[in-house]
Phi, psi and omega in degrees: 000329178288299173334307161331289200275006165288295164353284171303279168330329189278333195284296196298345190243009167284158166326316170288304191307345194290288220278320163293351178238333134320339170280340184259319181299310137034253183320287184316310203273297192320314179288328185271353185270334167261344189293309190306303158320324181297324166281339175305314177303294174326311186282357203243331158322314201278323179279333203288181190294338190291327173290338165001288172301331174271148193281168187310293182313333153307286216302338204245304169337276174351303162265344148322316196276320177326326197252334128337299205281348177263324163338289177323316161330280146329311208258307154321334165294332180254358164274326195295285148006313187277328191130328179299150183264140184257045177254316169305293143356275216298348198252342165288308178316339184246327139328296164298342171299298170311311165284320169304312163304325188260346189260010176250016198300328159310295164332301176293331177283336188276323153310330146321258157010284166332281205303339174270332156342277204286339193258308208280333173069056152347319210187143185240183167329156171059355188279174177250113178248167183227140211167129155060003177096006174260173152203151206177127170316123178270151201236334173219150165241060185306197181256001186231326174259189160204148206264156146248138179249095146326143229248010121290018168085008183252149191289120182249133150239101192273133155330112177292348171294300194300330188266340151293331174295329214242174168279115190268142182234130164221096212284006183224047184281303225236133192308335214198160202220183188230110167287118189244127195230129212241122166224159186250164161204140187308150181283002143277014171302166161255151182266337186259026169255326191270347158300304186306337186279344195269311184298328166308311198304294183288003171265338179282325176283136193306310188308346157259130207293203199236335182241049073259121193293116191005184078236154194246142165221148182256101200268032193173147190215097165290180181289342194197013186190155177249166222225089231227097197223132180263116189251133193217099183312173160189182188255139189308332179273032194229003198310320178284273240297355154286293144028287184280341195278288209331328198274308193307306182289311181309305195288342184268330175294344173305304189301306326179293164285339145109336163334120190259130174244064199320143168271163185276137170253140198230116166279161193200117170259123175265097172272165155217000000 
């Protein structure tokens, strides 16, 4: 045991192991202290002025692939540190480039995806898309997914392959949007009393613009009801909640006017 623990002692205490574990302690200090710079940097690249000029949806792209690209950086600089050589460095890296590249093919369609995101621009940070069968406000553009926030709070995270590749719906392209709200009313109403009550709804609420202007149209001769639909321009963001008042304000004015909203009905004829 002594013999042992000389041994052990002459090892921990020779030049090399010394100058190897100060190359390592080194290392260690060095990757956390640049991973932390890396975000700082990244965060502080993306606000500056050179960046301005590019939209919320660039800026964020931009700084995923930047703050990658410094890592990889990082962590080679601290293999260097260590002692690899970066001829060696470079032939793991092109090994692993290769292998990595075939078991990533998926990874790489998502990164494809990104960059068509950010170039052809469906949709930017903040729009509401319907995409890949999901929907949802985008809150991030990564390089390899995109997050969406569901209007019930939940985090979705979609492929940027698959969602480029799918039919994009982008409901906030455009400020305004057209609420069409679909009613039945019996076939003894009078119609031109259930127009005048459909226009009343929508000339009181403020929030429907004026340009391009209400219309009621009768779309329809049902089995037991006519079928009646009020189209009302608004500002996108005001879309439900007109939507939900509208429905709401039409069923007290019906009632109000005496407007029959019909249960469905079936005649049945008897011969004998």
């Amino acid at each position: 045991m002594k013999e042992f623990f000389d041994r052990l002692v002459n090892f921990l205490t020779a030049p090399e192991t010394l100058m190897s574990v100060l190359r390592f302690i080194v290392a260690i200090v060095f990757i956390l202290v640049g991973c932390k710079l890396v975000k700082i940097f990244t965060k502080k690249i993306i606000n500056s002025r050179a960046f301005s000029r590019f939209t919320k949806t660039m800026r964020t792209f931009l700084s995923h692939v930047i703050a990658v690209c410094l890592y990889i950086v990082v962590i080679i600089i601290g293999a260097i540190i260590l002692g690899v050589e970066l001829s060696s460095f470079s032939a793991i890296i092109a090994s692993a480039g290769i292998t990595i590249g075939l078991a990533l093919q998926g990874s790489l369609s998502n990164i494809a995806g990104g960059v068509m995101i950010v170039g052809l621009k469906p949709f930017q940070v903040g729009d509401y898309i319907e995409g890949n069968g999901v929907s949802g406000t985008a809150t991030d553009i990564g390089i390899f997914y995109t997050t969406l926030t569901t209007p019930d709070n939940k985090k979705v995270v979609v492929p940027n392959g698959a969602l480029s590749n799918s039919t994009i719906t982008n409901y906030s392209a455009h400020e305004t949007r057209r609420v069409d709200l679909n009613f039945t009313v019996s076939y003894n109403a009078d119609l031109s009393l259930v127009k005048k009550v459909l226009y009343s709804c929508a000339k009181v609420d403020e929030r429907v613009l004026e340009d391009p202007a209400p219309v009621v149209y009768v779309t329809g001769h049902g089995d037991s009801a006519i079928d009646v639909q009020l189209r009302v321009w608004v500002r996108n963001s005001d879309y439900w909640a007109v939507n939900f008042s509208l429905i709401e304000q039409v069923k007290v004015n019906f009632d109000q006017f005496g407007i029959e909203i019909p249960y469905p009905q079936l005649d049945v004829h008897v011969s004998k």
